[in-house]
C-alpha positions as CSV (number, residue, x, y, z in Angstrom):
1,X,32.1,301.5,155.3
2,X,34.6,298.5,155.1
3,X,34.3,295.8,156.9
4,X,36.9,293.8,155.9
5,X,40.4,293.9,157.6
6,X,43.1,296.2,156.7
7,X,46.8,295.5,156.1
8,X,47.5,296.1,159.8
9,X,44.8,293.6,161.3
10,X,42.4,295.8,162.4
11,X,38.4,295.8,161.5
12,X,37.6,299.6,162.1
13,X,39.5,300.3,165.3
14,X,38.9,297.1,166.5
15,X,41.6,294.1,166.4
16,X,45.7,294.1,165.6
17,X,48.4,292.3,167.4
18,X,49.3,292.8,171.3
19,X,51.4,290.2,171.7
20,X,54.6,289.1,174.1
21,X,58.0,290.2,172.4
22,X,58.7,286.3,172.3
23,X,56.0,285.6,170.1
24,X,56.8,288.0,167.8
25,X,58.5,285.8,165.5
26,X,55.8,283.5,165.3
27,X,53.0,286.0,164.5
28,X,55.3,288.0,162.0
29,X,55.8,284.4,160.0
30,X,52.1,283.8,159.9
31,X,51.1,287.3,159.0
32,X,53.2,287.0,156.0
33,X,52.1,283.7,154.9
34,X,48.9,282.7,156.2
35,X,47.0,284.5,152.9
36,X,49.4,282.9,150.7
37,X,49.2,279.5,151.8
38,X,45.3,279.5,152.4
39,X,45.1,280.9,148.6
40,X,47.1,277.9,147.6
41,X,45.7,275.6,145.1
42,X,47.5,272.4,146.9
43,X,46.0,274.2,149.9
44,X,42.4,274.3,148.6
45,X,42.2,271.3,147.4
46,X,43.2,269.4,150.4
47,X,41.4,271.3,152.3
48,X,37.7,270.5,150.7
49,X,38.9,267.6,149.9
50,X,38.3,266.5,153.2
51,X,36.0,269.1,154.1
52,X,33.7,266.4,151.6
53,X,35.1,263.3,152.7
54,X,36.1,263.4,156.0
55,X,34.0,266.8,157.3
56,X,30.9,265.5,155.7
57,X,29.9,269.1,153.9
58,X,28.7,270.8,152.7
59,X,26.1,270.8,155.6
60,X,21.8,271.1,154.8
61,X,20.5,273.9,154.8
62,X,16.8,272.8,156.0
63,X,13.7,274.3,155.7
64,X,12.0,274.1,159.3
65,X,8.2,273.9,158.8
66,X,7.1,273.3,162.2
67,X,9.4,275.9,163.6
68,X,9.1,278.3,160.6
69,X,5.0,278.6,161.9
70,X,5.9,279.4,165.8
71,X,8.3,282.0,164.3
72,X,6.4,283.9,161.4
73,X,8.8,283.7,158.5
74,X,10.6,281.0,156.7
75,X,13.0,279.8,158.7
76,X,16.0,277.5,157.7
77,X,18.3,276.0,159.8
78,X,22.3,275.5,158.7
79,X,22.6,272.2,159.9
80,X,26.7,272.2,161.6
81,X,25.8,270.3,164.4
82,X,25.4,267.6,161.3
83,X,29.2,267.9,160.2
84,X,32.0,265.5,162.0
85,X,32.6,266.3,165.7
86,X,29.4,267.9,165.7
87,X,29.9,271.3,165.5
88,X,31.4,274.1,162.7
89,X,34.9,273.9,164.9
90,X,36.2,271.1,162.7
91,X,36.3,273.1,159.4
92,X,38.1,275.8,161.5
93,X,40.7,273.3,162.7
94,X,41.0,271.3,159.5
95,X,42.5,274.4,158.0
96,X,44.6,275.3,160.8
97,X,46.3,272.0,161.2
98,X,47.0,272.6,157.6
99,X,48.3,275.9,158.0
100,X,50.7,274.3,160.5
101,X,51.9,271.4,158.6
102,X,53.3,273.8,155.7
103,X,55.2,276.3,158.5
104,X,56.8,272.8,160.1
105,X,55.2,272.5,163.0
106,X,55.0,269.7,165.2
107,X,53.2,270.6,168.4
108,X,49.4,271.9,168.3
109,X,48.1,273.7,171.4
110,X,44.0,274.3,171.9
111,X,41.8,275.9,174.1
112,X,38.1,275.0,174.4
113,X,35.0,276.3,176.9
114,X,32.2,273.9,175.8
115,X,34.9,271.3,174.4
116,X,33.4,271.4,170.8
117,X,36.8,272.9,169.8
118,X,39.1,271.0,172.1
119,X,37.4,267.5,170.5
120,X,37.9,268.9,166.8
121,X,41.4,269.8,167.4
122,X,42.1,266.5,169.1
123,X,40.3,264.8,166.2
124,X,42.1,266.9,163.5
125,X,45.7,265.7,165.5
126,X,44.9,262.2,165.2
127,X,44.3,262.1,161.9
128,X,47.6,264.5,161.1
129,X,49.9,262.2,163.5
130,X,50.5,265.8,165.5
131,X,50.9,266.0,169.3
132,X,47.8,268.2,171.3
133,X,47.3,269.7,174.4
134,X,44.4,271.2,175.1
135,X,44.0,273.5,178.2
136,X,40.2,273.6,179.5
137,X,39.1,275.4,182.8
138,X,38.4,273.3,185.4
139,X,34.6,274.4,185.6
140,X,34.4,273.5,182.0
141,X,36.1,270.5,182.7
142,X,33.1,269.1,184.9
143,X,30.3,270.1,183.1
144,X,31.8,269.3,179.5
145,X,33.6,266.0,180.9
146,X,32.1,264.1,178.1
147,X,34.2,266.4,175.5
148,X,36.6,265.7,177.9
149,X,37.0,261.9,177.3
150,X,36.8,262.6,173.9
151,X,39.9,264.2,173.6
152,X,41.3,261.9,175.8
153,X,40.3,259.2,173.6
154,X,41.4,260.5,170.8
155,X,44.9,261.1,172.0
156,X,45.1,264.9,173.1
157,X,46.4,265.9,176.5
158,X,43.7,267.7,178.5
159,X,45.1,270.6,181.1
160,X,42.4,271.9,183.9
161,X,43.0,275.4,184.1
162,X,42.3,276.5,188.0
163,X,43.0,280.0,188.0
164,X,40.3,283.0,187.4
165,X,36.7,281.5,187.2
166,X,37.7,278.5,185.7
167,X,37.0,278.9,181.9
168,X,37.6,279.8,178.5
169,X,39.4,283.4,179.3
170,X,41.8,281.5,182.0
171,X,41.9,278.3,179.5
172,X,43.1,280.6,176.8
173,X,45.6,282.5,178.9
174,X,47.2,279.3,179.9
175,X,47.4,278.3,176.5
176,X,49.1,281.7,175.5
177,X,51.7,280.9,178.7
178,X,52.7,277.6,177.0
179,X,52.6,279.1,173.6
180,X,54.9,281.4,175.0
181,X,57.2,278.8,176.5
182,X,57.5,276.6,173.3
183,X,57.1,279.4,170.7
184,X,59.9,277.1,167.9
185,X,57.7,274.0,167.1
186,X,54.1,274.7,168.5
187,X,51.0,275.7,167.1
188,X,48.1,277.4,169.0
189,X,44.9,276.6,166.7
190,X,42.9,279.5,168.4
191,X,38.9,278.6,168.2
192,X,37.6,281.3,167.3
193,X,37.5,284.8,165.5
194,X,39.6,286.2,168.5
195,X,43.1,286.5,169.4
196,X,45.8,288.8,167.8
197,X,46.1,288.9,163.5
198,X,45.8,287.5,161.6
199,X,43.5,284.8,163.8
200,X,40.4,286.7,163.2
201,X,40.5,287.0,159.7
202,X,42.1,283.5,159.3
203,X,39.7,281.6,161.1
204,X,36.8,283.5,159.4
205,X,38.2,283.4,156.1
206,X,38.1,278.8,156.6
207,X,35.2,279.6,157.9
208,X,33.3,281.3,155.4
209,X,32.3,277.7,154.0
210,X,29.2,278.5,155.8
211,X,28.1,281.4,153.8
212,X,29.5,280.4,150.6
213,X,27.2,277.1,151.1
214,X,24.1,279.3,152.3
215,X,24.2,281.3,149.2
216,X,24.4,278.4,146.9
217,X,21.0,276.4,148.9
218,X,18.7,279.2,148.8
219,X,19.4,280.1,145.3
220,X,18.4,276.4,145.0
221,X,15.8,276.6,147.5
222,X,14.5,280.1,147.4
223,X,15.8,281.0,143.7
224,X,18.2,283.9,145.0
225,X,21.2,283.6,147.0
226,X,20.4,285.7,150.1
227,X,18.0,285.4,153.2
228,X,16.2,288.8,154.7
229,X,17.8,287.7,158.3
230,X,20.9,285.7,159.4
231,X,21.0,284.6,162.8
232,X,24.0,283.5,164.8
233,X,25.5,282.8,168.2
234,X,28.4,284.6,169.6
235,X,30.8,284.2,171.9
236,X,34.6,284.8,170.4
237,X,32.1,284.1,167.6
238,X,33.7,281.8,164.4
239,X,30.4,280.4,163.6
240,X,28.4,284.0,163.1
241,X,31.7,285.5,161.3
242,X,31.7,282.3,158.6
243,X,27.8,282.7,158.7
244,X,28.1,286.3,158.1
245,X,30.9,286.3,155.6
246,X,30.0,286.8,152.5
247,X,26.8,289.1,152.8
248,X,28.9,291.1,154.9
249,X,28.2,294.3,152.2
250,X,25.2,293.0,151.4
251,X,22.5,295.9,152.9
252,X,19.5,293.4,152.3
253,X,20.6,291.0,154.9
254,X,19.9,292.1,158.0
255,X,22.9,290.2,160.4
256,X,21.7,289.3,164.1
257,X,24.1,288.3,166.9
258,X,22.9,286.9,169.7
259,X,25.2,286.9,173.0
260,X,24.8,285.0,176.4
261,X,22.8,287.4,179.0
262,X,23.7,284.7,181.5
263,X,20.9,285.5,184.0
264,X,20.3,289.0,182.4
265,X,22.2,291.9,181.0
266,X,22.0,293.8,184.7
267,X,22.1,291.0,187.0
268,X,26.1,290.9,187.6
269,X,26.0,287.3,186.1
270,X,26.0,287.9,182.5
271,X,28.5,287.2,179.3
272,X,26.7,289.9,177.5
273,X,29.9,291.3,175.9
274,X,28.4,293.8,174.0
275,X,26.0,295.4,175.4
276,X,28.1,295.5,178.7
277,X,31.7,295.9,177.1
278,X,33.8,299.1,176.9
279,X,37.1,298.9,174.3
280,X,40.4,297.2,175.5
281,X,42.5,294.4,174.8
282,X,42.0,290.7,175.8
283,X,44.3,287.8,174.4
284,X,46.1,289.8,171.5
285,X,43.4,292.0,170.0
286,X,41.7,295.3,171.0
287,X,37.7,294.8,171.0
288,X,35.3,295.3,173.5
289,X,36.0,293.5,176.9
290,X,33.9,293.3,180.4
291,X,36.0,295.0,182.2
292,X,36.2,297.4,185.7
293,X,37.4,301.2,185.2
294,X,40.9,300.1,185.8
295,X,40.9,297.7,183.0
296,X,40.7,294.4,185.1
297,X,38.5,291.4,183.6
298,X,35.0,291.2,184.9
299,X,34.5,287.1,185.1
300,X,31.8,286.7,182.7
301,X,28.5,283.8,183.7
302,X,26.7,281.8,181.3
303,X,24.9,278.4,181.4
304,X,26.6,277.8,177.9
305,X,30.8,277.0,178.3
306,X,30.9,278.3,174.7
307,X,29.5,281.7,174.8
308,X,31.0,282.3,178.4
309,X,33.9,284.6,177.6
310,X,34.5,288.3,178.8
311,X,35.9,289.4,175.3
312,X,34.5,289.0,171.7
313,X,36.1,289.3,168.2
314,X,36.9,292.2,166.4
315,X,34.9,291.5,163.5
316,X,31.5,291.2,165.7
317,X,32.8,294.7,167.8
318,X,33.1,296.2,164.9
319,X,29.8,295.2,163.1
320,X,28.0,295.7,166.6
321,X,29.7,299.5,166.6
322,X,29.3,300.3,163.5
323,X,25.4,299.4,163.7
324,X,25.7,296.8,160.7
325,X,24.9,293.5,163.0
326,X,21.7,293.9,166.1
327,X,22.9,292.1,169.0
328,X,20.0,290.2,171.3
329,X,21.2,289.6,174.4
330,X,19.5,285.9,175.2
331,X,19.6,284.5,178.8
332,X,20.2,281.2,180.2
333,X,15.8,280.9,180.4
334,X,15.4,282.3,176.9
335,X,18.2,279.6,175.6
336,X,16.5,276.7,177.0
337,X,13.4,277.7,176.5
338,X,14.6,277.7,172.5
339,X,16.4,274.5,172.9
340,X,13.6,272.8,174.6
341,X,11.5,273.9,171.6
342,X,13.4,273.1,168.4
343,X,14.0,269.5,170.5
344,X,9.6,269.2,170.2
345,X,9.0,270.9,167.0
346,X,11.8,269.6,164.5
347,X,13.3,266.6,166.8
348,X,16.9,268.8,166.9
349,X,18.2,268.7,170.5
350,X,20.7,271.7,169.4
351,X,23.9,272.7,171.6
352,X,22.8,275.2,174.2
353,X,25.6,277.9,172.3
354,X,22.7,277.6,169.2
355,X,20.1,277.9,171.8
356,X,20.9,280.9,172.1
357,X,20.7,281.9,168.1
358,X,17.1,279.7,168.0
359,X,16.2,282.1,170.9
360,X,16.6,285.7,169.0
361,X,14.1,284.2,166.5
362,X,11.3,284.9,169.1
363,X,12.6,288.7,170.3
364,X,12.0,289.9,166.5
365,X,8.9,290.9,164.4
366,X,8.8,289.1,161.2
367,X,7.0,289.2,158.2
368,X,5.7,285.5,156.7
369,X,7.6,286.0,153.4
370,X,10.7,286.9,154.9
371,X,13.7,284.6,154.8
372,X,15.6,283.9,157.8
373,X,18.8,281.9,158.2
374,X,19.7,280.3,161.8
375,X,23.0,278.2,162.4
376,X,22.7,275.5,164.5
377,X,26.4,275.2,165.4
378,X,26.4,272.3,167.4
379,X,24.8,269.7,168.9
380,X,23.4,269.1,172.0
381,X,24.9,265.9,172.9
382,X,27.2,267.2,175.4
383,X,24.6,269.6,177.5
384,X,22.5,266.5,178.4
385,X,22.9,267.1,182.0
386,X,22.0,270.7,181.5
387,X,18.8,270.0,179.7
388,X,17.7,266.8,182.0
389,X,19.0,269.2,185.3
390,X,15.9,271.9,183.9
391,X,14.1,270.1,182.1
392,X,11.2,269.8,184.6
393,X,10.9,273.7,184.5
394,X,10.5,273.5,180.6
């Protein structure tokens, strides 16, 4: 079984392009260029030319002793909350912003849930010279606001989306709407492996620096290239595809997504995407959506702004389907309880997205030789109110 994209966009029968007829333009010039100019060698070497200098990778990949003897197995941890901006969004936006300075444009739009995105994009426009708006729902907006004086900082134009539940689904569909509006000289730097094509396999392609990097530290570390377990976090999910990528067709790795269960799979207040999803099409792409019998949007619930999103990409509903990926749903308990943990064992405070990931490590049986790989994705910098509000109960 493939599971690589075919020439139309689609992973299995998961993904291609539903877009509005005046976007059609824009998607038809990047779907004919975007391989092309990301296999350029001007390209490439720009682009890890300041993935080294200015990105600070490649990231550690570090052995976790303490945690590795709660767990049962040797785990490592792929350090992206390390990298600038704190998170893996900034090698994703890096090569956007690229992308868009060789097609001429001026203008970059953004979404962001948990504002990791929205502050790399912003960060990425500053140093370009490029205008940015980035639309963030409102309820994102107050429990992210630190993200959100970031950007502000940094130059970008923040938009509080108030329609729907007030994050990352209705922050994307506004930032489709503008898209929409000013399709000539904008941008839309999507964060994530969802969207219509080629988004998915362009933002996992730049950010496949994650598994390119992992196999080159555990054939130092380990003396092969290849772990028994990767672990990731998903939401749209850019940080499991790039951790994924290149064992994708590699049967000894076993990949493990873990989604947000919110406050459990059953409860009605859940982001669980997968195991609660039936197929449709959300933002561009058909994947698996929460979604009512009539096709409307069930408002998905998370404590993490990152992972709370009612769709997921292509890429992960196609590895989920297909049975080559085992999804753990983790709840908003299980996620702090794992943050709270790493914090007193290895002295990581970890975003409460990677939370979830550090969590799955504790629903599985391991043996003590096997090798697991968990990306921390972020940091936890800006869910300090979270983890002081609970921190009591933990």
């Amino acid at each position: 079984m493939s599971f690589s994209i075919d020439e139309n966009g689609y992973y299995g029968r998961f993904g291609g392009a539903y877009i509005p007829e005046i976007l059609q333009k824009n998607f038809e010039l990047l779907q004919k260029n975007y391989l092309a100019i990301i296999g350029d060698e001007g390209f490439q070497k720009e682009f890890h030319a300041l993935l080294k200098d200015y990105v600070g990778r490649p990231s550690p990949l570090y052995l976790a002793g303490r945690l590795s003897e709660a767990v049962g197995a040797r785990v490592y941890l792929k350090r992206e909350d390390l990298n600038h901006t704190g998170s893996h969004k900034i090698t994703n936006c890096i090569g956007q912003i690229l992308v868009a300075k060789r097609m001429g444009k001026t203008r970059i739009l953004a979404e962001t849930g948990a504002g990791q995105h929205g502050v790399a994009t912003a960060t990425v426009c500053a140093l370009m010279n490029m205008d940015c708006t980035v639309y963030m729902g409102e309820t994102d907006v107050k429990r992210q606001h630190l993200n959100v004086q970031k950007m502000q900082m940094l130059g970008a134009k923040v938009v509080p989306v108030t329609s729907g539940n007030k994050t990352l689904k209705d922050a994307t569909n506004e930032a489709f709407r503008d898209w929409c509006n000013h399709p000539a000289d904008t941008f839309y730097i999507i964060g994530s492996v969802v969207g219509a094509h080629p988004y998915p396999d362009m933002v996992a392609r730049l950010q496949s620096i994650i598994s390119e990097e992992i196999q080159a530290q555990l054939q130092e570390s380990e003396g092969r290239n290849y772990p028994d377990y990767l672990v990731a976090c998903v939401g749209g999910g850019s940080n499991a595809a790039g951790t994924f990528y290149h064992y994708l067709n590699n049967d000894r790795v076993q990949l493990v997504a873990a989604e947000a269960a919110g406050l459990g799979v059953d409860s009605g207040e859940s982001a669980a995407t997968i195991h609660l999803g039936s197929e449709g099409v959300l933002h561009g792409s058909r994947t698996l959506v929460m979604q009512t019998s009539d096709g409307q949007v069930i408002e998905p619930y998370s404590i993490s702004a990152g992972l709370d999103y009612p769709g997921i990409g292509p890429l992960h509903a196609h590895l989920a389907k297909s049975g080559r990926a085992q999804v753990i749903p983790i709840t908003d308990d299980d996620a702090l309880a794992a943050a709270f943990e790493l914090t007193k064992l290895e002295g990581i405070i970890p975003a409460i997205e990677s939370a979830h990931a550090l969590a799955a490590l504790h629903k599985m049986q391991f043996k003590p030789t096997d090798v697991v790989v968990c990306t921390v994705s972020g940091r936890g910098d800006k869910d300090m109110p979270t983890y002081l509000e609970h921190f009591e109960k933990f």
